[in-house]
N, C-alpha and C positions, 0 to 999 in steps of 0.2 A: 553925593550919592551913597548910600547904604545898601547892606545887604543881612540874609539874615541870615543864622548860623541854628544848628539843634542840637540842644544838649538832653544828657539823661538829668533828670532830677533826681536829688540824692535821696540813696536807700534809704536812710532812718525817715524820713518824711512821708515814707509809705509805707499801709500795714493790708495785710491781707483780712478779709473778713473768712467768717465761720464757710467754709463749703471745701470743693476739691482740692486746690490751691492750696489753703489754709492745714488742712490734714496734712498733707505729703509735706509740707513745711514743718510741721511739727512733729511729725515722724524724725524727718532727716537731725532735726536738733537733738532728738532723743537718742538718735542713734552716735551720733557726734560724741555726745557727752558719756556716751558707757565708754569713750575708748580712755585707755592712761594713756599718757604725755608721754611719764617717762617712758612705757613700753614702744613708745614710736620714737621721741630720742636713743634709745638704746645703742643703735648703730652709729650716731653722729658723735658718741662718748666713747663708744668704741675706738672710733679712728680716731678718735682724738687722747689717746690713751688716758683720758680723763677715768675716776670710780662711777660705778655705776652705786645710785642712790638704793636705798633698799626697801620692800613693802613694808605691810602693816606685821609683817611676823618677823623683820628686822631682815629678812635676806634680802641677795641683789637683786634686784629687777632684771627679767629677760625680754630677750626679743620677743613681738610677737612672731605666730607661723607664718607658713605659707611663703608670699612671693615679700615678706619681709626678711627672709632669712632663707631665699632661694638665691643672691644674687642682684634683687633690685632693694637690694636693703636700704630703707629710709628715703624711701618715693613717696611713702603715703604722708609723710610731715608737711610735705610741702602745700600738699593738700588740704589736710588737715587745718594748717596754721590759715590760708587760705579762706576755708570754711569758717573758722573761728570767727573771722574778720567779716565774714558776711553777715554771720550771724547776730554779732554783735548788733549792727544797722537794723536788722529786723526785731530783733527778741525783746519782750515786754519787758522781761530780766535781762538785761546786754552783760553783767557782771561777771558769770561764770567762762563765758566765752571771752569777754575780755580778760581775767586771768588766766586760760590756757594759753592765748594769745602769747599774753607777756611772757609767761614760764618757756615756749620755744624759743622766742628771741632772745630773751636770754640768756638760754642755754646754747645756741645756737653764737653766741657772741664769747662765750668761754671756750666753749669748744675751736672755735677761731684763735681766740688769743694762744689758746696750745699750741700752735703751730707757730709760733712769731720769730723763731730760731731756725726755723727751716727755709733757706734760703729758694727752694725751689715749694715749699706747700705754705707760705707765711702769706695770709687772708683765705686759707682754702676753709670751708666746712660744710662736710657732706653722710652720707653713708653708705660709700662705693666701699662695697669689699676692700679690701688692701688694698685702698687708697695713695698711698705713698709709692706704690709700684707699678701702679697704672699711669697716673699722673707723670711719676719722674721716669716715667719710658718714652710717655708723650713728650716733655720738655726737653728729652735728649735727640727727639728728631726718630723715635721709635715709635711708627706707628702702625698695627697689624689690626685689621678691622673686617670686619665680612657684618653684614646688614643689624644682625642685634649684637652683637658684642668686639669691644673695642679691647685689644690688650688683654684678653681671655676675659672682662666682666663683662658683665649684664648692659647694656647700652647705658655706658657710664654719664654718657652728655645729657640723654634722657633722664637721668637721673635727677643730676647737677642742675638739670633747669627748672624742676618740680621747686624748689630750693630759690631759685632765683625769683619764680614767680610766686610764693608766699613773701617774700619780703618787699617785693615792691607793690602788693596787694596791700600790706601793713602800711608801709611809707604813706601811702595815697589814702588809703581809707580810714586809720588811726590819726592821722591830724587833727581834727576835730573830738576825736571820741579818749585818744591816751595818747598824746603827744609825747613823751617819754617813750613808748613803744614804738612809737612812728619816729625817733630821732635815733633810733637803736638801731632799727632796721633799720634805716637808709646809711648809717656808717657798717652796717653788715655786708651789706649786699654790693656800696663800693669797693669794700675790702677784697668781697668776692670776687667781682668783676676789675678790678687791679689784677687779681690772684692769677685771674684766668689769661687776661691780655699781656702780664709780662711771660707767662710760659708757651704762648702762642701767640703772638704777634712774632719772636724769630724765626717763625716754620715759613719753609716754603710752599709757595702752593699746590706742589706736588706732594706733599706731607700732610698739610693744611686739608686737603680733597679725601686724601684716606682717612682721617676723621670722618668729613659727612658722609661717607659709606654705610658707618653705623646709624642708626635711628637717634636723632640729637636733642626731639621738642620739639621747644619754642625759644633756642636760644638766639635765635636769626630776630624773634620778637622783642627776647628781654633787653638784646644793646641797642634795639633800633629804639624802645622805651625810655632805656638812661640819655641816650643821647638827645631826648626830646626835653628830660627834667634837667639837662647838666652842661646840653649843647656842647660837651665833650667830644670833640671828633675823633679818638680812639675810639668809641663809643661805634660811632656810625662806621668808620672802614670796617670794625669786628664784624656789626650786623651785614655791611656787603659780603663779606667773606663767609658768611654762613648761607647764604643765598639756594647753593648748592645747581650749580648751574647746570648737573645734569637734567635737572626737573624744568629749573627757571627757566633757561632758555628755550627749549620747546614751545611751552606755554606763553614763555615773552611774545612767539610768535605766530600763534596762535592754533599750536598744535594742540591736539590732546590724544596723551603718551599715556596716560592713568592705567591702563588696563591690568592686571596681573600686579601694578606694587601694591604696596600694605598701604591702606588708608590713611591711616590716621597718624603713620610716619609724615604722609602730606600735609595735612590740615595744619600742624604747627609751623610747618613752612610757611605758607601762606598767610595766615594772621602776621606772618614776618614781616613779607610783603604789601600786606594791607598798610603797615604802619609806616612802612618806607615810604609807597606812595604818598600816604597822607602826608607823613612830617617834611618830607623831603622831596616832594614834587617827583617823583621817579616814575616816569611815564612809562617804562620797560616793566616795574614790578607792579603795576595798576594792570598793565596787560596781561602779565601771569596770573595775577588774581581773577581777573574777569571773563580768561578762558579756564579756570579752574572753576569759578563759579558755574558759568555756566552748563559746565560737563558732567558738576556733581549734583546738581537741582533740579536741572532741566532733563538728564538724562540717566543718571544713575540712581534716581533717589523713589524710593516706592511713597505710597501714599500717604504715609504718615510722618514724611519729611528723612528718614535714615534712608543708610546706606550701606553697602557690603555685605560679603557671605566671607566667613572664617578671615576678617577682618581686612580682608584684601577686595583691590576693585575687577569686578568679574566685567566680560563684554557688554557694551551697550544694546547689543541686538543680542543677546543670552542670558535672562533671567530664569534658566532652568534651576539653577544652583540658589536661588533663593524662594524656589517652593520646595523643593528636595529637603534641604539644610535644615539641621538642629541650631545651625550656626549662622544664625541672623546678624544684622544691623547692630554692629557693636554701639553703646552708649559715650562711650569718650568723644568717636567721632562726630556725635552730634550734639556733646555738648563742646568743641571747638568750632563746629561748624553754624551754633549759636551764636557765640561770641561774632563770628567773621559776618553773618547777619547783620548786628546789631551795631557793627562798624561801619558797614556799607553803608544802610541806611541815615545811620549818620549824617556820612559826611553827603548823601545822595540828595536822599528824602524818598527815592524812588519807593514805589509800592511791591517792586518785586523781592526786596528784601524784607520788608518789613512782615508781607504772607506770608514769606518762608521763614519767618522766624515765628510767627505765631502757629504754625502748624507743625511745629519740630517742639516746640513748646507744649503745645496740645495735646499732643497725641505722640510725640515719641518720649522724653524729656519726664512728662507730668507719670508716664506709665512706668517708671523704671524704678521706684521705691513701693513697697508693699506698707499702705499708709497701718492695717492693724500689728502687723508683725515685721517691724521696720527692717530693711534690708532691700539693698541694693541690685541691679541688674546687669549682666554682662551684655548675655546677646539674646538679643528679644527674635525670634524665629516668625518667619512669614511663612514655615512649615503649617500647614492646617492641621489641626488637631492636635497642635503642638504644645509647649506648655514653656517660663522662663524659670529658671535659677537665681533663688533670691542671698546675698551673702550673709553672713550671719556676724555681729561683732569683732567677735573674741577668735575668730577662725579665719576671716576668709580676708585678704588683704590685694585686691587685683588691682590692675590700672582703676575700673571701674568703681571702684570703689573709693578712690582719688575724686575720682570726679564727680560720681556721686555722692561723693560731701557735700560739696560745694552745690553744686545744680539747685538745691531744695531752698536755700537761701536766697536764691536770683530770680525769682519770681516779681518781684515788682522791681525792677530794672526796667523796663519800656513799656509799664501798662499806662505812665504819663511822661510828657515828654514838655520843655520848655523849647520855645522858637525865639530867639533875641537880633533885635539888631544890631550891625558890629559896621563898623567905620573898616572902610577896605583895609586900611591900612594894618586894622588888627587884625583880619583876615591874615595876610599877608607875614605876620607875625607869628601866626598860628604857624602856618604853613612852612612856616619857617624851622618849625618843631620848640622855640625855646618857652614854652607857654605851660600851662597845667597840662597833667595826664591825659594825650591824645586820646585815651580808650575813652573819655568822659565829654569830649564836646568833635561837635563834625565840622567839615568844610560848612563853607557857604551853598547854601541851595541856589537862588539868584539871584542879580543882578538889578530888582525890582521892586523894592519895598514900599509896600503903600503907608505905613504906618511904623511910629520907633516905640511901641509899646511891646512888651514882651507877651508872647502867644501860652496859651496852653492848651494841647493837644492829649488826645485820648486816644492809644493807639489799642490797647485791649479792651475786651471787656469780661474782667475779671473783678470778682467782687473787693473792693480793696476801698480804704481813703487815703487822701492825699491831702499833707499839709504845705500850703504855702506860704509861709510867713510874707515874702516878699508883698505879695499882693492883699494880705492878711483877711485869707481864707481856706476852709473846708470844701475838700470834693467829697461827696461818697458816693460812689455806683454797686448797685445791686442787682441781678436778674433775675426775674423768677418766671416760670410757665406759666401761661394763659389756658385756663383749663379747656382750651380746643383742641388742645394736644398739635395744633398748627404750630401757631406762633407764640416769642414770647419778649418778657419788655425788660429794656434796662431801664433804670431808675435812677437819676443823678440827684443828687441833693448838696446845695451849696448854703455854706453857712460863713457868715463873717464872725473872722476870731480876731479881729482889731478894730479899732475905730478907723473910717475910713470917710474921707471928706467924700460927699457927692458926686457924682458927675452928672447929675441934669439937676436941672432947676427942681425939679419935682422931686427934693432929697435923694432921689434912685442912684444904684450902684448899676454900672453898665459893665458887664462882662460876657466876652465871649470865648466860648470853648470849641475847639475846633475837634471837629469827631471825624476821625475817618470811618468812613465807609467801607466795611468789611465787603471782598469780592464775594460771601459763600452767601450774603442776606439778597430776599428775592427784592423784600420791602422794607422803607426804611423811614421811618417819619417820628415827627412828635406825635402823641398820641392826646398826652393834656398837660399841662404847666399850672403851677399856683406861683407866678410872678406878672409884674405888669405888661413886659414885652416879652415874646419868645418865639422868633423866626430862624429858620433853616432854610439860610438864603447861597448857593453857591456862586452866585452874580458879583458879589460885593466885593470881594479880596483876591486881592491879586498875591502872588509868593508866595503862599501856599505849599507843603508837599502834598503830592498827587495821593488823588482820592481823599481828600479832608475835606468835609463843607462845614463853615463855620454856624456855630450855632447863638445867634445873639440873647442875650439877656439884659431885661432891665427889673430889677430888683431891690429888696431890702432884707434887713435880718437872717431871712429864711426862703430860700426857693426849691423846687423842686419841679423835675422834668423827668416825663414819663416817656422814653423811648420804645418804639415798638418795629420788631425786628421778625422778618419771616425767614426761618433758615431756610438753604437752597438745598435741593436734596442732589448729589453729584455723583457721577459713577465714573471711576477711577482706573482704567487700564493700567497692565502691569505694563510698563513702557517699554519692551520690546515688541509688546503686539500680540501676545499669546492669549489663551484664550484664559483669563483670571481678571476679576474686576474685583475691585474694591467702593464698598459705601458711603458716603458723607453725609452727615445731617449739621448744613453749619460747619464750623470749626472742625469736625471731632469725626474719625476716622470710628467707623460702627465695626464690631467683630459678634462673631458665632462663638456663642458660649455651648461647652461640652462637658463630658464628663469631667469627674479629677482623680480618677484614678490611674494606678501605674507612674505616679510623678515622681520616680525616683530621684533623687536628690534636690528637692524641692526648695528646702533651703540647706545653704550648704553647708560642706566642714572644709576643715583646713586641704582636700589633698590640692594639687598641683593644676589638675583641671576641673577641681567642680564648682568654676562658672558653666560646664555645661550642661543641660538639660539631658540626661542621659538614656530617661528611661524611652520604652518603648514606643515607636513611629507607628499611627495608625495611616492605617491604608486609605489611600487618597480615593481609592474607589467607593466609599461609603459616604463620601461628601454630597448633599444636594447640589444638584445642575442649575443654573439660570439656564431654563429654556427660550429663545433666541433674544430681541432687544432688551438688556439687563434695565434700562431704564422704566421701562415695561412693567418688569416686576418688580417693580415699587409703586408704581400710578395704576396698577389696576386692584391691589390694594384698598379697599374702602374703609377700613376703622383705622382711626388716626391712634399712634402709639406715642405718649407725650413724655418718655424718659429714652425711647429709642425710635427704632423703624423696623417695620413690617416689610421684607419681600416675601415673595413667589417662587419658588423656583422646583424641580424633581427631584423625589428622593431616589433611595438607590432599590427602592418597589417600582419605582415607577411612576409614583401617584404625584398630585402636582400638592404641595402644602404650603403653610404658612410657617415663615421664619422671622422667632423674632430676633433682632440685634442690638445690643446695650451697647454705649459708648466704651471702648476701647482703652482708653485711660485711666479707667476706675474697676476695669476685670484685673481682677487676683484671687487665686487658688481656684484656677479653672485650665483645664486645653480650652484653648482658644481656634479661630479661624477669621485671620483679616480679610481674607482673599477667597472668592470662591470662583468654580470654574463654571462657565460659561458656552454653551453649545449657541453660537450666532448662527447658524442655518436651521439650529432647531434638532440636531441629530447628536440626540442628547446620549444612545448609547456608541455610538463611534467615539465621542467623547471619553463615554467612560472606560471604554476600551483601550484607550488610548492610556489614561490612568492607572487601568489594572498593568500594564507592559511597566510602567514605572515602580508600580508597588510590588512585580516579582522581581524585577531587575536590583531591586532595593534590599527587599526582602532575602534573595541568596546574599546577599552580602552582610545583611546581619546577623545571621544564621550561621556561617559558617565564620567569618572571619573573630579572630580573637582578640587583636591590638594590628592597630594602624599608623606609621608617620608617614607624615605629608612632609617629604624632604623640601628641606631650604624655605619652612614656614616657620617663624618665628615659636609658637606657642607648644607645638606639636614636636618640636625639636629638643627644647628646653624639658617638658613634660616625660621626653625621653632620655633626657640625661647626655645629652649631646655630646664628644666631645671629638678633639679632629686635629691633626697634626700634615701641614701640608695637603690642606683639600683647598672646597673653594664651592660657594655656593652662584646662582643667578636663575635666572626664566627667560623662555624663550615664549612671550607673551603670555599667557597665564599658566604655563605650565612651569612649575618652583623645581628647582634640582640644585644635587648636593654629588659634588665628584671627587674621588682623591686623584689629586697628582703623580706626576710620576714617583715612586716613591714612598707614596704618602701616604693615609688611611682615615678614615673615622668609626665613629659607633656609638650604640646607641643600645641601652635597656627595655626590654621590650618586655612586656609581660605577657603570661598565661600560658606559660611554656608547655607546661604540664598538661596542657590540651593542645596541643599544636603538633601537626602532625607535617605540615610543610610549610617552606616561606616564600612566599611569591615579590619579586621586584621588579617593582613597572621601571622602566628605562628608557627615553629619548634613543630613538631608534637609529638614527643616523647618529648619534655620541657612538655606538658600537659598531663593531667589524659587519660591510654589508653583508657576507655571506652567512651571516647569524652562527657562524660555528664558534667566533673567538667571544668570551664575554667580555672582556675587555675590561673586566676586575675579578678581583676574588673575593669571597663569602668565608667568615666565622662564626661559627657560633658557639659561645664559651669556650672557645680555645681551637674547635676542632675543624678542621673545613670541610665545607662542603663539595656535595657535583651536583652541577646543575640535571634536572632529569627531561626540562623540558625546555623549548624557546618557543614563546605563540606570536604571532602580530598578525592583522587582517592587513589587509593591501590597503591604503590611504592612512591607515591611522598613526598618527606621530610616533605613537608608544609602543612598546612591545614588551611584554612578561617573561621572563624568567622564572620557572618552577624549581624550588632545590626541596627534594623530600630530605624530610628532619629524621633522624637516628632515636629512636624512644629515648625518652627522658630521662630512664634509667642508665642511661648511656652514658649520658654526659653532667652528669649529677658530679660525679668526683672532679673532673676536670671544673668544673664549675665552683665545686667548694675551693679548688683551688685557686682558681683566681679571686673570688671571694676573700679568702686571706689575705691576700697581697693588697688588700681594698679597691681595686679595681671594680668589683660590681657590685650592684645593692640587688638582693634575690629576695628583699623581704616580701615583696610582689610577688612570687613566684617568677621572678624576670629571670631574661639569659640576655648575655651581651652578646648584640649581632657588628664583626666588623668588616668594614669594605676595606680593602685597600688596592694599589694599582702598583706594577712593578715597571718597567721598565716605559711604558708609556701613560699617559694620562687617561683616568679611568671614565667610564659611561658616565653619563648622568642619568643620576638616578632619582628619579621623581618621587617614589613613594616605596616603603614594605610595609607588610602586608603578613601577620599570622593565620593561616586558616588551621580550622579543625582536622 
């Protein structure tokens, strides 16, 4: 008995052709290659008190900005080296990328060897701030942690695993392309992973847990990975112990606890667990994945496949915050939530993984690099009329920017797919984890193989070829519009690139390609063939993954198959049920293109937060209505638009018009609108009545307020210069807060002082004394305290405000200089340090301040 297994077929074997795809790939390479090496090793030279190399005018080389030299110093390498490795597989020239490649790893392997005298850092190589004192705090059983920082840095594990997964990305992908490089990294990355298990393998797991407090990756992934290439079982106990069982377990049983944490601290968990399961039969971590799946796809995820507002997961029945928000659907988390896609399916075959990977691909993924002026995207806004922030090389250094390296390269990873049959027993072997790179082949689909010839499947359709040497042939698929503006066709063409004995009497070559059947085509057929056979039989094959009908061919030299495809036109609710729909034509999420003025920081510079979209919110009240069935107005529409789609719907005269909408993936240097609103009774101005109450409610707050943190949020913390002695952050379901202890204090640099006339702090109402008299902390502002003038809360509402009127600027200008000197504050903002602290009891929690005018 056999069964079959699905693997990816390898990158270099597939090229994108000239269209969407193919630009934003060559963007992302362009923008790859402007960065220096050295200026991204810089920090891993650093700690390794190695010299820093010098440019072309003989000086040192520095750090680049931004969040390379905020704290997450030498995050983006790992990336980088990552990207390099992809790129290499795809690029006409692989040369250039293959020696940036090498230049990290082996810089990366010197900087190692510096350490080989250090009894507690000998195999460490990173770019953690003061490394050595982070580290040998953790090894001595010291370990102080609150959600992003571990030992006072920057989420050092998060770091360290950026690091890990560039090297095991070389190990795996550089075999074949620089085996030197790939024999380099793989004694780097043990060294690493020794490094890391003798200085934490003696922790207890009451030490062990305060680690995962802080945000760690995908380090729960990288040893469940070594221990599938090494079958090292230090290896795997590490990866259990990263598990982080305040998430897992919920999820093992099939809670779902998501609400209020940070995204994309999850997703790297979880690819953890995906690999446990697979290598290691772990029926508990398949559970966690599968109610995680299901939680973020099926109920958190808008229509373009992402997910999250200000990088955290908001209620499933509350997507107000993601029509509001500047602060959309972060990019990292769906390019991790690609990967955990493209694993399922795997090891499945099922189809529900496989559409959600091609419309996260589509439409969120494909839209996040700006293909004429290359530059990357943080948080793409499901705000209407809203606009993204593109980063710029030499300036802007985010997570996102990590990942979008990398992203623009992985485009032909699953647009073809081989299906093989495997002798249980290798299954079993698999399974076992001691076999090649789990991320590279799946479980068994079933148990029922009709045939031991190896399959090939077509799982996109993206313009691309595919070389098989195995079978020794040429695929190319191409699409173009049928001038109906309806429908339109792929076009396969296969070509033999070897001599290839017959398989019928009649000299012919017999092959089949198994095409799936995209869910968004109305229609689906051959249209005409220039071979001898060419049937689209779903009867014939059995083991199959679902939705694939194989497509037989008998042929010679040359064939070619004209497929013809009717996109399905879908209309998309925001999934808690509100009144905003989104378009589909096919694949590809359709947006309202608008003006592009006002884009302030459009592409970005180095500060701290311009990944965000900053400039000016227009008013949701100007948006055209879908007056009532939104599917309506699209079918009563009579001129067919054959690069988008035409609705219907009210403007804000009244009058009913026509909208057109372009595909969504390919709008840059525009406001845009994904999502429009929708009057289903028809009562289009109650509607927008309902909108204008949002746009004043919205409006006083941008209007008066001058700087905002969102206490106990990772980004908004940092950005304010955080720092804190005996506090403590958490949430109480999605509301984030930050308290000092008894004791204790924190603070933060707030700008715009110079305009601010009071500081308002929202506060967890029940943290503070019922009778609203005691606040139950105290207020600083560069030096001088305040009194509160006001205490507000409505009857139900969790939270309550604190008003403290501000002392004129000129007030506190001397005390300010003064602590200034002591370096205490940075005022080059116009900032003042606001502190909380708590005396004798432990203080409110404090959710948010708040500068107004």
């Amino acid at each position: 008995m056999t069964s079959h297994i699905l693997e990816r077929v390898p990158l270099q074997q597939v090229r994108l052709l000239p269209g969407e795809h193919f630009d934003a790939q060559q963007a992302g390479a362009r923008y790859l290659l402007d960065l220096d090496v050295d200026r991204l090793l810089y920090p891993f030279r650093r700690e390794a008190g190695l010299p820093q190399p010098t440019d072309a005018d003989g000086n040192p080389v520095t750090s680049y900005p931004n969040w390379e030299e905020t704290g997450l110093d030498g995050h983006i390498a790992g990336h980088y080296l990552s990207a390099c490795v992809g790129f290499a597989q795809v690029a006409d020239d692989p040369q250039p990328f293959i020696d940036r490649a090498a230049t990290v790893v082996r810089s990366w392997h010197e900087c190692q060897q510096s350490f080989a005298g250090d009894a507690v850092m000998r195999g460490y190589v990173g770019g953690v701030p003061d490394s050595r004192t982070v580290f040998g705090r953790l090894a001595a059983g010291d370990v102080e942690s609150q959600n992003f920082s571990m030992n006072d840095a920057w989420v050092p594990m998060y770091n360290v695993h950026k690091t890990f997964a560039g090297l095991l990305d070389t190990w795996a992908d550089f075999a074949s392309i620089d085996e030197q490089t790939s024999q380099l990294a793989r004694t780097v990355v043990l060294d690493l992973a020794d490094w890391w298990c003798r200085i934490a393998e003696p922790l207890d797991d009451e030490t062990f847990d305060r680690i995962l407090v802080s945000e760690f990756g995908g380090m729960c992934e990288s040893f469940a990975e070594l221990y599938a290439r090494t079958g090292e079982e230090r290896y795997h106990v590490m990866a259990d112990r990263f598990k982080d069982h305040a998430i897992f377990d919920p999820l093992a049983q099939g809670e779902d606890v998501l609400t209020g944490m940070h995204a994309n601290t999850q997703i790297p968990k979880v690819l953890g667990w995906e690999r446990l399961g697979a290598i290691c039969n772990d029926e508990q971590a398949d559970a966690a994945t599968n109610t995680f799946w299901d939680s973020v796809v099926h109920h958190r995820s808008v229509s373009i496949g992402a997910h999250s507002v200000s990088e955290h997961f908001h209620p499933t029945d509350d997507f107000s915050s993601m029509i509001e928000s500047r602060e959309g659907p972060e990019t990292c988390n769906s390019y991790n939530m690609s990967k955990l896609a493209e694993r399922l399916w795997l090891r499945s075959g099922s189809a529900d993984y496989i559409n959600f990977y091609e419309r996260v691909l589509e439409n969120h993924l494909l839209s996040t690099i700006n293909p004429k002026q290359p530059g990357f995207v943080y948080f793409t806004p499901m705000r209407s009329q809203h606009y993204r922030a593109y980063s710029t090389p030499q300036e802007c250094f985010w997570c996102c920017v990590g990942s979008g390296l990398e992203n623009h390269a992985r485009y032909g990873r699953l647009i073809y797919a081989l299906q093989r049959p495997a002798a249980q027993d290798s299954a079993d072997s698999a399974a076992a984890g001691f076999a090649s790179s789990a991320a590279e082949t799946g479980n068994t689909v079933s148990n029922n193989a009709e045939a031991e010839a190896t399959r090939l499947l077509v799982n996109l359709y993206i313009d691309s070829t595919f070389d098989c040497p195995e079978q020794g042939l040429r695929i190319t698929q191409r699409a173009a519009r049928i001038e109906d503006g309806v429908d339109y066709t792929v076009t396969f063409t296969l070509e033999s690139t070897a001599e290839h004995v017959p398989d019928t009497p009649g000299g012919l070559r017999e092959t089949t390609l198994f095409l799936r059947r995209p869910w968004w085509a109305e229609h689906y057929g051959v249209m005409e063939a220039t071979c001898a056979v060419c049937t689209l039989d779903p009867a014939r094959t059995n083991d199959i993954p679902e939705g694939y009908l194989p497509l037989r061919l008998r042929w010679n030299g040359v064939a070619e198959v004209v497929m013809r495809l009717r996109p399905r036109i879908t209309v998309e609710r925001m999934p808690d049920g509100s009144p905003w729909v989104s378009f589909m034509k096919g694949p590809k999420v359709m947006a309202l293109a608008s003006d592009s003025d006002d884009m302030d920081g459009e592409f970005a510079d180095a500060g701290r937060m311009s990944h965000i979209a900053t400039g000016p919110l227009r008013p949701l009240i100007s948006m055209p209505i879908i007056n009532g069935n939104p599917v309506k107005a699209c079918a009563q529409v009579s001129r067919p638009y054959v690069h988008g789609l035409t609705v219907a719907a009210t403007d804000v005269s009244g009058r009913t018009m026509l909208f057109d909408m372009h595909e969504f993936s390919s709008m840059h240097g525009c406001r845009y609108s994904v999502y429009l609103p929708v009057a289903d009774d028809g009562n289009v101005c109650a509607l927008r009545a309902q909108l204008a109450d949002i746009d004043a409610r919205q409006a006083a707050s941008e209007q008066t307020v001058v700087d905002t943190i969102a206490c106990g949020q990772q980004q908004s913390e940092i950005d304010h210069r955080y720092s804190g002695d005996n506090d403590m952050m958490g949430a109480d379901g999605t509301l984030h807060w930050r308290r000092a202890l008894a004791g204790g204090e924190f603070q933060y640099a707030m700008r715009g002082r110079g305009q601010a006339h009071r500081l308002e702090i929202e506060v967890i109402a029940d943290s503070a004394e019922s009778d609203g008299e005691n606040t139950a902390y105290e207020v600083m502002l560069d030096g001088l305290p305040l009194q509160r003038g006001e205490h507000r809360r409505i009857d139900g509402d969790p939270t309550a405000i604190d008003v403290y009127p501000l002392p004129d600027a000129a007030e506190t200008a001397e005390t300010a200089e003064n602590i200034e000197n002591t370096g205490e504050n940075d005022n080059a903002d116009d900032a003042a340090i606001v502190r909380i602290s708590a005396s004798a009891h432990d203080g409110a929690k404090i959710t948010a301040l708040r500068l107004h005018k």
